[in-house]
ZAPA-79683 format. One line per 10 residues: their letters; for each residue x, y, z of N, C-alpha, C. Coordinates in Angstrom, 3 decimals, always signed. Example, Ala and Ser with C-alpha at 12.3 -4.5 7.8 and 13.67 -1.06 7.14 Angstrom:
% ZAPA-79683
AS) +13.190/-5.690/+7.800/+12.300/-4.500/+7.800/+13.200/-3.300/+7.800; +12.850/-2.250/+7.080/+13.670/-1.060/+7.140/+12.900/+0.030/+7.870
END
This chain:
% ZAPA-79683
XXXXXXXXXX) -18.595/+218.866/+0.592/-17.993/+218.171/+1.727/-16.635/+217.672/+1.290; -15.886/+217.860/+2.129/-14.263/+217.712/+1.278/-13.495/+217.432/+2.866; -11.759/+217.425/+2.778/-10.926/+217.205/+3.047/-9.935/+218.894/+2.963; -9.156/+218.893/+4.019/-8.820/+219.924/+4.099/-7.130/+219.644/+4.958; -6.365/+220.784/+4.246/-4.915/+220.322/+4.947/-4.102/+221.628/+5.024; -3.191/+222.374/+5.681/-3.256/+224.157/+5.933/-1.743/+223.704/+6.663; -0.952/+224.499/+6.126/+0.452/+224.555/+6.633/+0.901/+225.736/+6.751; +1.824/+226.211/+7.684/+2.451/+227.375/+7.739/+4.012/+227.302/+8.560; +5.255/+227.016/+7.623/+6.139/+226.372/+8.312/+7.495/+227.675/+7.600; +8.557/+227.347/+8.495/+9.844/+227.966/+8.626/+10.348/+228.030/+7.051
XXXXXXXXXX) +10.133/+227.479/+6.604/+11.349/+227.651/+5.327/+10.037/+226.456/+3.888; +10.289/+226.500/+2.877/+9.627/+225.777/+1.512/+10.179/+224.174/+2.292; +8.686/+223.563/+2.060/+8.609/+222.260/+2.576/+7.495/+221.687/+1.604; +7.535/+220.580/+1.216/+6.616/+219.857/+0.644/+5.224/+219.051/+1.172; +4.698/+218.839/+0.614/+3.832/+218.292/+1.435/+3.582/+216.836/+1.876; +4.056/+216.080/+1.461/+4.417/+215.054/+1.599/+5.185/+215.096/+2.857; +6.128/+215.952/+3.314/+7.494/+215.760/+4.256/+6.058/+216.804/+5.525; +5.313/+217.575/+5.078/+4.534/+218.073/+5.765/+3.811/+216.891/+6.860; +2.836/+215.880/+6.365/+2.603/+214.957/+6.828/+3.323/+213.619/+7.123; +4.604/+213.406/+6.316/+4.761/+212.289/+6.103/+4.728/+211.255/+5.354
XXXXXXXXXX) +5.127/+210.433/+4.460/+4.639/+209.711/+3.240/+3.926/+208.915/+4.110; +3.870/+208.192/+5.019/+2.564/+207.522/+5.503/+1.344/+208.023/+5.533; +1.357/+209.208/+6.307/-0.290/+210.037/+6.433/-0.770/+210.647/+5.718; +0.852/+210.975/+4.540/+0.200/+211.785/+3.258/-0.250/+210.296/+2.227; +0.007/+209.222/+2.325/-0.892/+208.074/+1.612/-2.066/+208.069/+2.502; -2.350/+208.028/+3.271/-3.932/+207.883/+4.265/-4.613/+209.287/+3.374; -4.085/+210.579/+3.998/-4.760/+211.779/+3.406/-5.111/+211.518/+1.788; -4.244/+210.891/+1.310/-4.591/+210.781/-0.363/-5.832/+209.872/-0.530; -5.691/+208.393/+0.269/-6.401/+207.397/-0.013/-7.812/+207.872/+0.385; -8.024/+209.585/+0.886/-9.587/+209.724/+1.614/-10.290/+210.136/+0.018
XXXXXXXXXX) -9.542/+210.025/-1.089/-10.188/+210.326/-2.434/-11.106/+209.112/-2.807; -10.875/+208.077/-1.510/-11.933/+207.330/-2.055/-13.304/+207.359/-1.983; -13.623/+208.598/-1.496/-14.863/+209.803/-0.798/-14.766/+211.104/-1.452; -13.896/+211.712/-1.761/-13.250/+212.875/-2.190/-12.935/+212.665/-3.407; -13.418/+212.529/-4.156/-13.036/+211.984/-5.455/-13.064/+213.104/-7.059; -13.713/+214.240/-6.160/-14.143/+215.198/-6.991/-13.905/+216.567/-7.609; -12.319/+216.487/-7.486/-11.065/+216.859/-7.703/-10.018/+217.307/-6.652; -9.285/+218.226/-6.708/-8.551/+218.398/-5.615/-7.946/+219.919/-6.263; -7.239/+220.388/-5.130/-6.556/+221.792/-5.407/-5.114/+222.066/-4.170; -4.413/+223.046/-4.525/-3.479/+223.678/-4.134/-3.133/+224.754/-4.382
XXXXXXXXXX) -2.913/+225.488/-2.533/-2.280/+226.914/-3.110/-0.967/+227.096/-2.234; -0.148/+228.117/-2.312/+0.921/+228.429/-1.485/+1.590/+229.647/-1.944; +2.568/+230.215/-0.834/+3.741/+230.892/-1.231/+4.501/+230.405/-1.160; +5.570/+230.563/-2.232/+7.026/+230.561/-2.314/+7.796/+230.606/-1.173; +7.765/+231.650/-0.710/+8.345/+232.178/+0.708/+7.687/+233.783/+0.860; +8.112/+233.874/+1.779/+6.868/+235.624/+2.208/+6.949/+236.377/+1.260; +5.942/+237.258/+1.368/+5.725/+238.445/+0.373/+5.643/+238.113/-1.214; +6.197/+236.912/-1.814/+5.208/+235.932/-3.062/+4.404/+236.364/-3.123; +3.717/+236.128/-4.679/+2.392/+236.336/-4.579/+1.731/+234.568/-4.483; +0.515/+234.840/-3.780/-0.047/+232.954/-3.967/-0.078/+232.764/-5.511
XXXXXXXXXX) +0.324/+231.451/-5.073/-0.116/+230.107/-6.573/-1.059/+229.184/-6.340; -2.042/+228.586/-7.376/-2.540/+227.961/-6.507/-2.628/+226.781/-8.432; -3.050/+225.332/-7.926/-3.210/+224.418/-8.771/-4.736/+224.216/-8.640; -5.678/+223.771/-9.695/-6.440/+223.127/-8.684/-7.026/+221.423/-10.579; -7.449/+220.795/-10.436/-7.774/+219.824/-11.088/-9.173/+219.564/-10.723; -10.071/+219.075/-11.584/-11.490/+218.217/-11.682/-11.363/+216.547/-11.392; -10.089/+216.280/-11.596/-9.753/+214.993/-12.133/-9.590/+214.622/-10.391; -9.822/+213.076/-10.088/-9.437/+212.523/-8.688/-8.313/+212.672/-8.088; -7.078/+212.985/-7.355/-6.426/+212.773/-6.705/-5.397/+211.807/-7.017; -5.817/+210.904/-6.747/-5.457/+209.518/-6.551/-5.010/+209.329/-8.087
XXXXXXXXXX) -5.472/+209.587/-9.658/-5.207/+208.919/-10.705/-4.639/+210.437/-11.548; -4.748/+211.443/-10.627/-4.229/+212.583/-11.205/-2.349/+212.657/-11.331; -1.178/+211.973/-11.977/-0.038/+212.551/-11.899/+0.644/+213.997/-11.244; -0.402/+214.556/-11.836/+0.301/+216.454/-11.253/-0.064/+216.111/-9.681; -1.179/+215.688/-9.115/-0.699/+215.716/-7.590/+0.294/+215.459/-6.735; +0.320/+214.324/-7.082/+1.758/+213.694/-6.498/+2.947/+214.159/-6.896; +2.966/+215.116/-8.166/+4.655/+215.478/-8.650/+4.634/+217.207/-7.578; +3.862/+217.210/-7.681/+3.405/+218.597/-6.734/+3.710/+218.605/-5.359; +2.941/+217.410/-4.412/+2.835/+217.236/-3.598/+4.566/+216.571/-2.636; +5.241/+216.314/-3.835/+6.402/+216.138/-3.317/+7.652/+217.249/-3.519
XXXXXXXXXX) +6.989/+218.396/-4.112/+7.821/+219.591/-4.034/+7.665/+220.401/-2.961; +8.863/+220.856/-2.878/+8.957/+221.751/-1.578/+8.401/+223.134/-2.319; +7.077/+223.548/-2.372/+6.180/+224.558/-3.314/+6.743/+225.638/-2.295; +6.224/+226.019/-0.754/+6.847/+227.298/+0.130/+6.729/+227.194/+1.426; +6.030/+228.187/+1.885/+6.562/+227.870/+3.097/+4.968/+227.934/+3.744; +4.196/+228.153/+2.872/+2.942/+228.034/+3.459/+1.925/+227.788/+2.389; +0.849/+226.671/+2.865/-0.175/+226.725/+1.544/-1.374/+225.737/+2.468; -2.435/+225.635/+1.331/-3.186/+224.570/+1.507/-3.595/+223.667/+0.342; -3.813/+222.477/+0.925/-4.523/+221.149/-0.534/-5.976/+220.896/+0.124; -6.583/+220.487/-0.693/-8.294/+220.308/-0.578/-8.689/+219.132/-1.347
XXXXXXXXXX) -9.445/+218.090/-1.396/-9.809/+217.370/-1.621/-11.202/+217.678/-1.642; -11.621/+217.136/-2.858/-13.348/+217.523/-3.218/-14.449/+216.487/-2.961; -15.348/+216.339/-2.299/-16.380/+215.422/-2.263/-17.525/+216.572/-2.689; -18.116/+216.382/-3.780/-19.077/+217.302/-4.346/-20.727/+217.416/-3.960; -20.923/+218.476/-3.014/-22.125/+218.251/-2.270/-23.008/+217.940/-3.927; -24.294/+217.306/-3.673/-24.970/+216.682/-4.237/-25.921/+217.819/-5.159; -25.978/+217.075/-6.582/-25.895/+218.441/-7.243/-25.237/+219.584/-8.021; -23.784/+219.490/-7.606/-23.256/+220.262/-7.958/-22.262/+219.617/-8.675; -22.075/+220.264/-10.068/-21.001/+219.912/-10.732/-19.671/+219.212/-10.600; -19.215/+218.791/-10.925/-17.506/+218.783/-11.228/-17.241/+219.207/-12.015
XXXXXXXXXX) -16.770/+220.622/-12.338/-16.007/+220.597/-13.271/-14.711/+221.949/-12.714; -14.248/+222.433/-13.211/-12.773/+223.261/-13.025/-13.352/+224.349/-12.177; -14.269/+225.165/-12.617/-15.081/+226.529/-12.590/-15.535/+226.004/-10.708; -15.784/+224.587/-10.767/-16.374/+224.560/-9.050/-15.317/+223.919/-7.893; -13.916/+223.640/-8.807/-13.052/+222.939/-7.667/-12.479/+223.958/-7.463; -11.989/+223.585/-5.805/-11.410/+224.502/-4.616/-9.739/+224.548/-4.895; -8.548/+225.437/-4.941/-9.058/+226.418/-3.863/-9.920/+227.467/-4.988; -10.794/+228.678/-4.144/-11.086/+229.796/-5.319/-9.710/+231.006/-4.968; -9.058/+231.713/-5.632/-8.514/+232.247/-6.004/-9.021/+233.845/-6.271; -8.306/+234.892/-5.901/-8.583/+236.333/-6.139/-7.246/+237.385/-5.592
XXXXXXXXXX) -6.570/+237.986/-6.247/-5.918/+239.406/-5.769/-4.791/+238.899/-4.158; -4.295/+237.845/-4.549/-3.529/+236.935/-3.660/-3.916/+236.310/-2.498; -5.373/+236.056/-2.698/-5.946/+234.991/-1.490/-6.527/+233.780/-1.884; -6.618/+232.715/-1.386/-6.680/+231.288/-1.892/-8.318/+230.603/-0.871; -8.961/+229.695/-1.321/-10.088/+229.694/+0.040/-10.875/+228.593/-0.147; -10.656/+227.446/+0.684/-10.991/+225.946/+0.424/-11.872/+225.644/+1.768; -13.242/+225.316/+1.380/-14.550/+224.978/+2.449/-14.547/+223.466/+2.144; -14.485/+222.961/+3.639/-15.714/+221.739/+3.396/-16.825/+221.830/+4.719; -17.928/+221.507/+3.816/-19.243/+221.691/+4.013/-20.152/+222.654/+2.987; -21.596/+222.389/+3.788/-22.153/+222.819/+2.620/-23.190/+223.826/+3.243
XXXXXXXXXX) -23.373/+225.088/+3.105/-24.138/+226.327/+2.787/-25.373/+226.082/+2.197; -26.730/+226.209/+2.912/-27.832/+226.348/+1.711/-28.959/+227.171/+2.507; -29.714/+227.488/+1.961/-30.186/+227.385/+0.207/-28.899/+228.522/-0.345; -28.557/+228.537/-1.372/-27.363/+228.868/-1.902/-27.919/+230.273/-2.496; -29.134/+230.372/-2.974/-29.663/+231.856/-3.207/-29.522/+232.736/-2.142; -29.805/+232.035/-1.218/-30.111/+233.106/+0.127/-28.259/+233.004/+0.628; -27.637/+232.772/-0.257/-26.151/+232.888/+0.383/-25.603/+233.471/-0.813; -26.650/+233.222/-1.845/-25.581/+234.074/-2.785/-26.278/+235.813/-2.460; -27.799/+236.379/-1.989/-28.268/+237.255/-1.720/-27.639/+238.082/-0.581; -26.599/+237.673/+0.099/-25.724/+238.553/+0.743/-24.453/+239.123/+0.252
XXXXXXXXXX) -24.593/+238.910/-1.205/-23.444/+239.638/-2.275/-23.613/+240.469/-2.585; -22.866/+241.756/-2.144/-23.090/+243.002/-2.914/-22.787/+242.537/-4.566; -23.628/+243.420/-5.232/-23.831/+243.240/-7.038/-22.041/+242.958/-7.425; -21.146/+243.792/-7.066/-19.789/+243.923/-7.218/-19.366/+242.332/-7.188; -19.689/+242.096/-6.085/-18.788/+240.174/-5.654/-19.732/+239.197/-6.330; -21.297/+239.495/-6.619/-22.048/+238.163/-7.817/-21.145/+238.240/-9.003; -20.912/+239.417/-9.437/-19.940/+239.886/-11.043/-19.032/+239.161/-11.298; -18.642/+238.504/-10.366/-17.142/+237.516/-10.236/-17.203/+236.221/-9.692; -18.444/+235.791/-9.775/-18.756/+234.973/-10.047/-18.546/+233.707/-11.007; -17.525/+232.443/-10.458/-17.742/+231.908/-11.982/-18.548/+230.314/-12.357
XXXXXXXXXX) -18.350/+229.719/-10.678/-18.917/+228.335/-11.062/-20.327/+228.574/-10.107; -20.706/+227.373/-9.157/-21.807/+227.159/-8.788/-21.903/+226.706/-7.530; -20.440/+226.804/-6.796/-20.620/+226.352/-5.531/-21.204/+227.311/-4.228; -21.674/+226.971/-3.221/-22.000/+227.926/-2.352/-20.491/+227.814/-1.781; -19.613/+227.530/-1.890/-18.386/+227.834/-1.344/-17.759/+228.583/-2.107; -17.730/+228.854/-3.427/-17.234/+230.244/-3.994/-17.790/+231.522/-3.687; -19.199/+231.181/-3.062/-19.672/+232.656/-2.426/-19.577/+232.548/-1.276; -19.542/+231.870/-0.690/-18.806/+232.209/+1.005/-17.635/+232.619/+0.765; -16.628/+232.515/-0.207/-15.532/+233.041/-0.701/-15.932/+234.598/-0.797; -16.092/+234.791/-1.380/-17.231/+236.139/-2.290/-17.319/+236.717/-1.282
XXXXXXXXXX) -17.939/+236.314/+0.080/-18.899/+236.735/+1.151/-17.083/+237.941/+2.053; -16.473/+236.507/+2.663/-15.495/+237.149/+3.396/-14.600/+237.746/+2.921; -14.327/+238.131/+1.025/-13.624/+238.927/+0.398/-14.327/+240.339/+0.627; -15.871/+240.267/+0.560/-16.315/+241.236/+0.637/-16.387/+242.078/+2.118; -16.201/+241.345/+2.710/-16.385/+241.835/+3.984/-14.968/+242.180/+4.359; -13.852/+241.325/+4.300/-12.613/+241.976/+3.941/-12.025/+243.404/+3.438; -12.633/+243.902/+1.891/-13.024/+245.157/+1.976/-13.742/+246.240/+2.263; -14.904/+245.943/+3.168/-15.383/+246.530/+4.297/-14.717/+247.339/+5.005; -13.712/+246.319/+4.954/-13.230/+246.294/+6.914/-12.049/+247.126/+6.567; -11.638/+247.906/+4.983/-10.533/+248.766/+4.784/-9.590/+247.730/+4.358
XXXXXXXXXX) -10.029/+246.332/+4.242/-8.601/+245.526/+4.473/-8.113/+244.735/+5.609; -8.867/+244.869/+6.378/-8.596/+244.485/+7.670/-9.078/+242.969/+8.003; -7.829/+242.179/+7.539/-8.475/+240.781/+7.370/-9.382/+240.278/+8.503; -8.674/+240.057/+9.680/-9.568/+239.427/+10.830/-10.666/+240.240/+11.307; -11.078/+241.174/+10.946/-12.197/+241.985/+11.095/-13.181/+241.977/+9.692; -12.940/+241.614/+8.939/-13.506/+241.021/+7.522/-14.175/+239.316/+7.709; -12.965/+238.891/+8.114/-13.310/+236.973/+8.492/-14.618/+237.175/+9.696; -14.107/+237.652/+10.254/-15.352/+237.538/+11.889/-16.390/+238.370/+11.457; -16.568/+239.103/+10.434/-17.848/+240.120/+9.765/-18.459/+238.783/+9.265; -17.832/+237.900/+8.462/-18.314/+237.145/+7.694/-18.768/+235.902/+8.060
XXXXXXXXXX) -18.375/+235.683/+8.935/-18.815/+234.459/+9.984/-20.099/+234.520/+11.002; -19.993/+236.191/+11.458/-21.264/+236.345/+11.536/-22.706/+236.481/+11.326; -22.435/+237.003/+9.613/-23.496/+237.042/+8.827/-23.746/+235.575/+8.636; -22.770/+234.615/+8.495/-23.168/+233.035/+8.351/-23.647/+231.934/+9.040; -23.085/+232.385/+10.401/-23.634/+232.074/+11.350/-25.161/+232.302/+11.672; -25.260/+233.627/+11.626/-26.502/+234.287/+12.337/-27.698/+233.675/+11.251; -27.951/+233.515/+9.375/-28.251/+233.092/+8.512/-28.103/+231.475/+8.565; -27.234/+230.895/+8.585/-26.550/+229.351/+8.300/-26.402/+228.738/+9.523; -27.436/+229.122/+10.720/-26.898/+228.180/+11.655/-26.398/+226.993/+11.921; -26.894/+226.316/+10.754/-26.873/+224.526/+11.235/-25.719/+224.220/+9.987
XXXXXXXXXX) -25.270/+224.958/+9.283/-24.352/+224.687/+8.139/-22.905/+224.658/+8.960; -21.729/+223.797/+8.018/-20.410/+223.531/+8.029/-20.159/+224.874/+7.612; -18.719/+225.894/+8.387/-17.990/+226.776/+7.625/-16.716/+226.487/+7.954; -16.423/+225.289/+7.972/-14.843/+224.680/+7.975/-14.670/+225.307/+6.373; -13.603/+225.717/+6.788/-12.583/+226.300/+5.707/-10.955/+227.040/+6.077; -10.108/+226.760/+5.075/-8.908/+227.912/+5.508/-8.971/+228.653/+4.146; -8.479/+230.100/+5.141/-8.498/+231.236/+3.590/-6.485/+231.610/+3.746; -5.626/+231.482/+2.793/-4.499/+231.784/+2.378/-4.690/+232.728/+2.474; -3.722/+234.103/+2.860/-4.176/+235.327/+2.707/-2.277/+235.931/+2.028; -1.859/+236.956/+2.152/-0.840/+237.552/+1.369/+0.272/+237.109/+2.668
XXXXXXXXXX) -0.673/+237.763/+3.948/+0.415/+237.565/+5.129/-0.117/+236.691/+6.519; -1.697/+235.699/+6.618/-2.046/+235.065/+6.714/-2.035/+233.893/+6.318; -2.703/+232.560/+7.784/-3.837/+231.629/+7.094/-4.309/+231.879/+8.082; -5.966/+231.697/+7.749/-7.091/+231.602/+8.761/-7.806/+230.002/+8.485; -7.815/+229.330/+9.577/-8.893/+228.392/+10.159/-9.989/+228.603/+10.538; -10.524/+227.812/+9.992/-11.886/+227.624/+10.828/-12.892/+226.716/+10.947; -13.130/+226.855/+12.108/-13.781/+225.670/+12.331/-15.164/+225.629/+12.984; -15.990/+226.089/+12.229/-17.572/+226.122/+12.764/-18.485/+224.951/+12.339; -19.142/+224.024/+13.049/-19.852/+222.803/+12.687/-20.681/+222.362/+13.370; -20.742/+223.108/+14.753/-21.279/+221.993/+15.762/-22.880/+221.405/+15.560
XXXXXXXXXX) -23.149/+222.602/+15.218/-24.873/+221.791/+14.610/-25.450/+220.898/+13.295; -24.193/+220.502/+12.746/-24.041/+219.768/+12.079/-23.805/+217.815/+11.821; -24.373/+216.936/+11.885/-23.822/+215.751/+11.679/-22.908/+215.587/+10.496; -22.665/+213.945/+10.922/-21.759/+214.075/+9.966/-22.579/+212.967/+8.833; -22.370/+212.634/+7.637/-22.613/+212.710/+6.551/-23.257/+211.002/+6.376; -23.931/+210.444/+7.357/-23.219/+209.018/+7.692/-23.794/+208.295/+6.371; -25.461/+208.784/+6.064/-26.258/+208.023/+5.337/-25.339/+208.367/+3.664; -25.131/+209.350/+3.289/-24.233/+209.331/+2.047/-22.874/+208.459/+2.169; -22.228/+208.266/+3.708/-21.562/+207.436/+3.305/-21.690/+206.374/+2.979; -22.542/+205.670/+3.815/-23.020/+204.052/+3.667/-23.317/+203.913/+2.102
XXXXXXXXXX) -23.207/+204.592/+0.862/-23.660/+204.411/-0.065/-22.696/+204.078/-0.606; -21.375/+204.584/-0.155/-20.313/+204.332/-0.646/-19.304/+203.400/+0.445; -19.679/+202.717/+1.435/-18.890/+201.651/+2.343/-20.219/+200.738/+2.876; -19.499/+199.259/+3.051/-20.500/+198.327/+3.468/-20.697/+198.509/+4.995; -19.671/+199.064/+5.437/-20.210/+199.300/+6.872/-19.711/+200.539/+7.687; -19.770/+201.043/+8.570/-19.165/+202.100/+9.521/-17.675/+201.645/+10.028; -17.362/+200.416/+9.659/-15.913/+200.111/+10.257/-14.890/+200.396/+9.115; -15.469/+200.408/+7.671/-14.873/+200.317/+6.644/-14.601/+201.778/+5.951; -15.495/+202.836/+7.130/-15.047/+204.084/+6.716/-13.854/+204.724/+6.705; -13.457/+205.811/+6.489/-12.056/+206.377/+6.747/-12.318/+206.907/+8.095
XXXXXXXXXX) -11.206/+207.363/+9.128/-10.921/+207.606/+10.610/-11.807/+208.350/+10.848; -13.052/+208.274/+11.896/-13.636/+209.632/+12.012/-15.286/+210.510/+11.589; -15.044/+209.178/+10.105/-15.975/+210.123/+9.262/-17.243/+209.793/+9.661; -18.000/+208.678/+10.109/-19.000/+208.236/+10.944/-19.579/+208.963/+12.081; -18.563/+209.547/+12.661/-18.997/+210.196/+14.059/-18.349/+211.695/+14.253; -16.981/+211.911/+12.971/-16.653/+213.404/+13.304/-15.954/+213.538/+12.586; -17.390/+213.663/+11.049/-16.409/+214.095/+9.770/-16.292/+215.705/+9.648; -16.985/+216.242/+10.766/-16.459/+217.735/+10.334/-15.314/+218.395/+11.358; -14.663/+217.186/+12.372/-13.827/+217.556/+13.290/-12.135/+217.923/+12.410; -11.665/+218.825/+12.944/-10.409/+219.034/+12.707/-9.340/+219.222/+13.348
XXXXXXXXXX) -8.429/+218.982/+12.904/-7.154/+218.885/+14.141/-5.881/+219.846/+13.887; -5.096/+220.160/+15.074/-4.265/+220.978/+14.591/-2.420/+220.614/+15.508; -1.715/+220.337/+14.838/-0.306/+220.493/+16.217/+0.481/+221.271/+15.732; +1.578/+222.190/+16.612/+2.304/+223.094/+16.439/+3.723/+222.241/+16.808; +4.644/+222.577/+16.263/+6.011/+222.152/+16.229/+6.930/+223.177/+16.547; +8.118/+222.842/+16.695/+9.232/+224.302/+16.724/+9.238/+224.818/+15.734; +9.208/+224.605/+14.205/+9.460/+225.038/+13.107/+7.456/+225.327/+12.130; +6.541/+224.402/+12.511/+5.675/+224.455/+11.829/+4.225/+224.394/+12.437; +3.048/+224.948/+11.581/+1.672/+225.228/+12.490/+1.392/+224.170/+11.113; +0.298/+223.016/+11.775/-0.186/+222.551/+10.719/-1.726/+222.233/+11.357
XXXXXXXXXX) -2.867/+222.670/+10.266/-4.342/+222.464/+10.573/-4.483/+221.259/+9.570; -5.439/+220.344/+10.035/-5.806/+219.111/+9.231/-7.668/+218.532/+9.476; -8.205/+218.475/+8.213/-9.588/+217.670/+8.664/-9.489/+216.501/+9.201; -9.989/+215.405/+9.687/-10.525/+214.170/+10.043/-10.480/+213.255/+9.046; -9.792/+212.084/+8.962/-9.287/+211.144/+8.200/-7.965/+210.496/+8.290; -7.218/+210.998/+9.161/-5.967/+210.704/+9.309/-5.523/+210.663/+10.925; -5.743/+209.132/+11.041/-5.996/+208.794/+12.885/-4.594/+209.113/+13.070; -3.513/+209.979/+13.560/-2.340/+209.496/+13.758/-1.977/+210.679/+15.151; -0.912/+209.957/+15.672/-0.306/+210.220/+16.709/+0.282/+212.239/+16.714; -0.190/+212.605/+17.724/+0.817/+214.132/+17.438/-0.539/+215.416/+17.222
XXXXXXXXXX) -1.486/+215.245/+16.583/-2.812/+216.139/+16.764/-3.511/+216.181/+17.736; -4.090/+217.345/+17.484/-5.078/+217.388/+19.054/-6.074/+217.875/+18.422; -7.666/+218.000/+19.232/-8.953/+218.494/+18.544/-8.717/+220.150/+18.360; -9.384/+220.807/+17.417/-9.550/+221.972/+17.345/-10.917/+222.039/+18.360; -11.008/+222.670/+19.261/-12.073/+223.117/+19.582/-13.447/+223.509/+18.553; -14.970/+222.794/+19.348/-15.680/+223.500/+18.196/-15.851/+224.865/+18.117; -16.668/+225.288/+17.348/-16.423/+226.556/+16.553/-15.474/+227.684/+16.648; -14.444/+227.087/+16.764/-13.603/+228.479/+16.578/-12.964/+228.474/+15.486; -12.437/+229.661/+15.449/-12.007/+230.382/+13.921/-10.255/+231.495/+14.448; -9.156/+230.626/+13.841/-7.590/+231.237/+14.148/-7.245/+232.029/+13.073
XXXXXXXXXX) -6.451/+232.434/+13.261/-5.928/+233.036/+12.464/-3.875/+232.853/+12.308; -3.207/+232.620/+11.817/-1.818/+232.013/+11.975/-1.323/+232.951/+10.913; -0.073/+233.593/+11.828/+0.912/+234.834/+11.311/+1.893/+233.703/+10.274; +2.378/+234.095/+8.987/+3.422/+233.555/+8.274/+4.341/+233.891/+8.956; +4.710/+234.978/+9.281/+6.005/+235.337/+9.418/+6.375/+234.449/+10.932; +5.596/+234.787/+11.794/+5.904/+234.446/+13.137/+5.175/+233.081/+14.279; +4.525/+232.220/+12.897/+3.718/+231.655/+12.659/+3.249/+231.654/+14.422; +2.547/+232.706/+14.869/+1.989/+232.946/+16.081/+0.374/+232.602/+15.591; -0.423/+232.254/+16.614/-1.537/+231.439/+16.724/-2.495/+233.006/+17.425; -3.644/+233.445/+16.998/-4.203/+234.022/+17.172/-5.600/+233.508/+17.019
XXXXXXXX) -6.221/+233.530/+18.281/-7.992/+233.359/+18.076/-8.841/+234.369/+17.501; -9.970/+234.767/+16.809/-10.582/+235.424/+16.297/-11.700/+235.060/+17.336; -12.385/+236.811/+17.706/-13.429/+236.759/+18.923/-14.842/+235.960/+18.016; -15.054/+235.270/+19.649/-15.812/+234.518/+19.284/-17.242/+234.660/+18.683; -17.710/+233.674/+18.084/-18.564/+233.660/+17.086/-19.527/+232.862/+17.465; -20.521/+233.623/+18.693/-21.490/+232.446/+18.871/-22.824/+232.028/+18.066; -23.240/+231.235/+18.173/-24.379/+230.393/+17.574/-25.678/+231.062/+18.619; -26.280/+231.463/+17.525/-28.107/+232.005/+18.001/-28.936/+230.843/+19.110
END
């Protein structure tokens, strides 16, 4: 369960100037939940190959975030913030983004039973395998289905959403995948609550949570500008977003940063 933030703008912008130093301190301060490392990927500018950072260490007490986060890295990327479903490690091998052959791919929510999600891996995509999250094989999952599809990203993503869907009904597949000449959103949750009783473990009350997370921690938001497409999770109450609709899944051109829906993906 994590934090999620997806840009796709005109020219190398930072992220900080992305949100704002106000909302990018709110977005930071959600490490007080998210605590369980963080990551970054981007291009330079088009046709780059992705980079991506990612740390075990918190956010908040990590230096490289913030020296990062105030560079203008490109012109498109995403940061992730880790809240570590229960169970699962922290360590390097399980923080987001995962990384492969210039695609980048940061989930929050959680996939289970994780056998029966890692059992839709052809032998080829378990092999590459390296940590323990069911979000490196939902990674796994829509790479594989990606080459299915000849390559054919949005016919790879919606292969893969279906198998997860149709399997994972009641699971989170909020995630964005970086792609070479992509980003894809998405936003599938609806049969999902949100997390309330793990939070209370960590806040004395529901007022003391961060924006959202009580009643719609798997909601996400998105606004378009003249110059920039920006997707964002729930945590950051501020003026200028609107809801993503539930379950849908976009897809956003770099070049022409045009907004494309991916056919829909209904629930059994």
């Amino acid at each position: 369960m994590c934090r999620l933030l997806g840009y796709v703008t005109t020219r190398p912008t930072s992220v900080v100037d992305v949100l704002g130093r106000d909302d990018f301190d709110t977005f930071t301060a959600l490490t007080e939940v998210h605590s369980d490392g963080w990551g970054m990927a981007w291009h330079r500018s088009l046709g780059d190959e992705t980079q991506a950072v990612s740390s075990a260490r918190n956010a908040s007490i990590d230096p490289e975030y913030e020296t990062l986060a105030e560079q203008a890295l490109g012109c498109c990327g995403l940061v992730h913030l880790r809240w570590a479903t229960g169970g699962l490690p922290v360590s390097p091998e399980n923080t987001h983004p995962f990384t492969d052959a210039g695609y980048a791919f940061a989930h929050n929510g959680h996939i289970a039973p994780i056998d029966h999600l890692e059992a839709q891996l052809s032998a080829a995509s378990r092999a590459k395998l390296v940590g323990d999250t069911d979000s490196e094989r939902y990674f796994r999952l829509i790479m594989q289905c990606i080459d299915e599809a000849s390559g054919d990203e949005a016919e790879g993503v919606t292969r893969a959403l279906e198998i997860l869907v149709r399997e994972f009904p009641n699971s989170s597949l909020n995630a964005l995948l970086l792609t070479p000449s992509k980003l894809f959103a998405i936003h599938i949750n609806s049969r999902v609550d949100s997390p309330v009783e793990s939070l209370r473990e960590l806040f004395e009350s529901v007022e003391a949570m961060p924006a959202s997370h009580a009643t719609e921690y798997y909601a996400m938001d998105y606004r378009i500008t003249d110059d920039a497409v920006h997707v964002i999770s729930s945590g950051v109450d501020a003026d200028g977003w609107t809801r993503i609709p539930e379950d849908t899944a976009v897809m956003i051109d770099l070049a022409t940063r045009e907004v494309t829906r991916l056919h829909p993906v209904p629930l059994p």
